[in-house]
N, C-alpha and C positions, 0 to 999 in steps of 0.2 A: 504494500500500500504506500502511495508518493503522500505522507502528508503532508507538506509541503503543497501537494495540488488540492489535497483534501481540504485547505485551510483555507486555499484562496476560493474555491468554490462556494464555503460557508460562508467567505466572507460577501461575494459576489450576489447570492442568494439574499443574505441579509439586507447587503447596499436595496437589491431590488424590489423587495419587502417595503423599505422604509420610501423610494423611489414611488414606490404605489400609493406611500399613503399622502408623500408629499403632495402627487400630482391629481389627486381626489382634492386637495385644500385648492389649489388655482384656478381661478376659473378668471372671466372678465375682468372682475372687481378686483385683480391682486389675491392676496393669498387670504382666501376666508372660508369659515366649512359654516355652513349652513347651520340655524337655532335648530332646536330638537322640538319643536312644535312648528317647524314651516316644512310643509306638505312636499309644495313644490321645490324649496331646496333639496330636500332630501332626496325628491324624484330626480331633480339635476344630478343631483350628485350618485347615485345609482346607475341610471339608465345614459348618462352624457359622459361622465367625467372620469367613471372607473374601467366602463368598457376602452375607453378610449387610452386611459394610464394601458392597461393591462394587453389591448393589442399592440400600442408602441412597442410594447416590451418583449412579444412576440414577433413582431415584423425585423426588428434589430435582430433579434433570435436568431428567425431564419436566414437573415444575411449574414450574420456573424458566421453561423454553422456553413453555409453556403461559401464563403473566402475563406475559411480552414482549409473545405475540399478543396477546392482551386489552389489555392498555394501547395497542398500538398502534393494533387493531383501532378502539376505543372511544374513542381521544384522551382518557383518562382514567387519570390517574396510582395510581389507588385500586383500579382492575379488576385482577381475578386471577380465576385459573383455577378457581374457583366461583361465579364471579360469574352465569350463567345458570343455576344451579339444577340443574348437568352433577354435581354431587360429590354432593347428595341423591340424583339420581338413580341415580347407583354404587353409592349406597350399601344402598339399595333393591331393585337389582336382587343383590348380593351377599348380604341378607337373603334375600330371597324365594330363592335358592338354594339357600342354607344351611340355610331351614328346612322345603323341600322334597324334598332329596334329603340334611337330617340329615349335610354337610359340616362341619368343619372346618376355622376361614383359617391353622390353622398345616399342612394337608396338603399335603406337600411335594410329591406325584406331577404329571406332567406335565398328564393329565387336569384333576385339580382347579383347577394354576392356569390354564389355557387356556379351561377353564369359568368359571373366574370372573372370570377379565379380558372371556370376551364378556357376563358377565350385568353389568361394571360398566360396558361401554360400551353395551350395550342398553339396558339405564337412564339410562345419561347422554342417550343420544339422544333417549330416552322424552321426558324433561324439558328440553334443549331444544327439542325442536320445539313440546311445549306451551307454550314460552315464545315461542317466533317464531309459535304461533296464536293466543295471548290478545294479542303485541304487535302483532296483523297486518300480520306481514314483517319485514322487514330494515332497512328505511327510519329509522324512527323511532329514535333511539340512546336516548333518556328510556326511552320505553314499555317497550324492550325490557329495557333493566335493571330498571325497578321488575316488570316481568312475570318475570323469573327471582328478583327475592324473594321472592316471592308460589308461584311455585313450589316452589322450595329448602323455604321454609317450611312447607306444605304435605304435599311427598314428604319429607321428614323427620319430621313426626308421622306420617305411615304406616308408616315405618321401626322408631319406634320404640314404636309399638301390635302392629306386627307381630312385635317380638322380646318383646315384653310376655307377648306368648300363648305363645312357645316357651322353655322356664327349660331348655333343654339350650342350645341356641344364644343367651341370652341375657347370658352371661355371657364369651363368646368375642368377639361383637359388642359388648358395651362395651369392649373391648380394641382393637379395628378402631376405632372410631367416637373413642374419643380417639386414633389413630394411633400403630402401633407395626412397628418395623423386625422384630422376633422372626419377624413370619412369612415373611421372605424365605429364599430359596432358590435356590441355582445352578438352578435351573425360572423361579423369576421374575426371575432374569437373562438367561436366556433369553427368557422375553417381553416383556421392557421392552427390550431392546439395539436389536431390531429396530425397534420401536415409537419408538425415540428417533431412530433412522436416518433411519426415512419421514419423521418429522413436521421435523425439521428441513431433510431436503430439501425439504419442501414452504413450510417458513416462508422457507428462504432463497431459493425461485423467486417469491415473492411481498412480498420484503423493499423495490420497487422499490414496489409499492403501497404498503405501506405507508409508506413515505416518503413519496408523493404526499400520504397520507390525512393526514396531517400537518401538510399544508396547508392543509385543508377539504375535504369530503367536493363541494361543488360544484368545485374547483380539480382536485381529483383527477381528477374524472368528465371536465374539460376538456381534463386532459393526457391521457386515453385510457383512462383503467384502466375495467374494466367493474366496479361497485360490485358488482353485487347477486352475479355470481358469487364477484369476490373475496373476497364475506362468505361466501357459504357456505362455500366452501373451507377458509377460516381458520376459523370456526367447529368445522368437522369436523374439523379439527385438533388444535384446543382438547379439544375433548369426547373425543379418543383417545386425547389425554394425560394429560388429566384421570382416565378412566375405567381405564385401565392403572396409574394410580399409586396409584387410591384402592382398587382390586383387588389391589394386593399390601400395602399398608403401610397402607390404611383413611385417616382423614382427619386429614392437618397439614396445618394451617394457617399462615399469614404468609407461609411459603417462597417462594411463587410473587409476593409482593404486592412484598415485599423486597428478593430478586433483581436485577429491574430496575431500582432506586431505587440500590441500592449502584454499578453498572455506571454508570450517568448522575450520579454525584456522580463518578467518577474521569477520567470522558471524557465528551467530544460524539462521538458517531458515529451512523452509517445503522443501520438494520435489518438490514443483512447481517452486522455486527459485532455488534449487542445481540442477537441470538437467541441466537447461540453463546454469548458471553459472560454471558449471565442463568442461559443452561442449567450452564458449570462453576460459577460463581458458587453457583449455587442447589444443585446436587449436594456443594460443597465445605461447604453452609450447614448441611445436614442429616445431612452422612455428620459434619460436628463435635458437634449437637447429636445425634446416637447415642452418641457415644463421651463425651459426658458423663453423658447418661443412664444409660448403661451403669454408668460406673467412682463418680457421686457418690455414690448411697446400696448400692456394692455391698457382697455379693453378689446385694441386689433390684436390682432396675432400674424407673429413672419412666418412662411412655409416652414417646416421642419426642414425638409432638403436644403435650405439655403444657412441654417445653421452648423448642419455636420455638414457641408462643403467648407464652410470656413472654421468651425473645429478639428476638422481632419487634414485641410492644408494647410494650415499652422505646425496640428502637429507631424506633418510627416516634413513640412520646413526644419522645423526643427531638428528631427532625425536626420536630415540630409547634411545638413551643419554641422551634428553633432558628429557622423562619422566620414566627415571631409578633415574637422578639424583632427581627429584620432589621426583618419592619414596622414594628414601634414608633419604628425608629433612621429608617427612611423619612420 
């Protein structure tokens, strides 16, 4: 047992605990919880403000859990879970829904979010498989990353030509598309909970690959692991996470890239430990940047996505300073 990883996980669990109850006290008005004899505070604060704390902290989840596999997948510290062109793709399919069936990403109904979690993983799928066609296969780790640029890029101007043409849904979609917690809902906690369950069962029965992969993808293959299943697998993983978080909260960024970086600056541990550990990490990262967003300019609130953009490129500024300066002193 790493207790060492055991401790930071308690600790991680705890921060998110306390993070829940912060983000239940913020609402418009600054930080206030509601009298114990007002009806409708209470209903606020039930039905608006805990659904909402508690899918942040699930959406961070699945990105955080989702840029573990990808950095581990790819032996590349920089990969995150849009990295194969899987968040254009969500994005897209979320578009094309919305401006076919005249949706809305704040409709709270069971329907709408069940619908649009499979149109953001239809899309995500969409996009990478065209990215595992242009890079033909799995094999090549380059190809396949510059082929999901090339994608991303791409089904992102289709995204946004296609909301160009619809002015009812295009102003709902800039609101998804810089990332925003507003449209979660005890519904999209209900489809992310499960969704967080599978996928990290699935990264922790394959946490043993990737540890190999770590070695080198020919050391791996020597120790037994079968490559090309294991990528698809993880892969599929990737793009369920992806595609579930970019369908309720639309697209922030850094979450998933940072995650893992903070987790490996505090410990060395296996895959079994960094999955879990990226996933509270990355949940604690984003249910904080909500409850800033929320409380800085209230009674408005800034997208969440424009928050961890600029918490995350500070802090990876900083890492890049910090181990330029190391070089220098090398």
């Amino acid at each position: 047992m790493n207790r060492k990883a055991l401790l930071l996980l308690t600790t991680l669990l705890l921060l998110g605990a306390a993070l829940l109850v912060l983000g239940m006290a913020v609402g418009s008005q600054g930080l206030a919880l509601p009298a114990a004899d007002d009806a409708v505070g209470r209903q606020i604060l039930w039905e608006i403000r805990l659904p909402r704390s508690v899918g942040a902290w699930l959406t961070g989840a699945l990105l955080g859990l989702a840029g573990a596999v990808a950095q581990g997948l790819f032996r590349n510290p920089l990969a995150d879970p849009y990295l194969l062109g899987a968040s254009s793709g969500a994005s897209l399919g979320v578009a094309l829904l919305l401006v076919a069936l005249g949706w809305s990403p704040t409709a709270a109904a069971w329907g709408h979010k069940i619908g649009m979690t499979s149109a953001a993983f239809g899309g995500a799928v969409l996009a990478v498989s065209l990215t595992m066609v242009l890079a033909k296969g799995l094999e090549q780790t380059m190809r396949l990353l510059l082929a999901g640029v090339i994608v991303g890029v791409v089904l992102g101007a289709i995204t946004s030509m296609l909301t160009l043409t619809a002015a009812d849904v295009l102003r709902s979609m800039q609101a998804f598309m810089l990332g925003s917690t507003g449209f979660l809902s005890w519904q999209s906690v209900g489809v992310m909970a499960p969704v967080l369950l599978v996928a990290l069962l699935v990264g922790l029965g394959a946490a043993r690959a990737l540890d190999a992969l770590t070695l080198g993808a020919d050391t791996a293959q020597s120790l037994g692991v079968r490559l090309s299943l294991i990528r698809l697998i993880l892969i599929a993983t990737l793009t369920l996470c992806t595609g579930a978080a970019v369908a309720q909260a639309g697209l922030i960024a850094f979450v998933g890239l940072v995650a893992p970086h903070l987790v490996r600056s505090r410990l060395h541990c296996s895959h079994g430990w960094l999955l879990g550990l990226s996933a509270c990490t990355a949940g604690a990262l984003l249910l904080s940047a909500d409850i800033i967003a929320r409380w800085l300019v209230a009674p408005q609130e800034l997208p969440v996505g424009i928050v961890t953009s600029l918490l995350g490129g500070a802090y990876l500024l900083r890492l890049m300073r910090r181990k330029n300066f190391a070089g220098a002193r090398a």
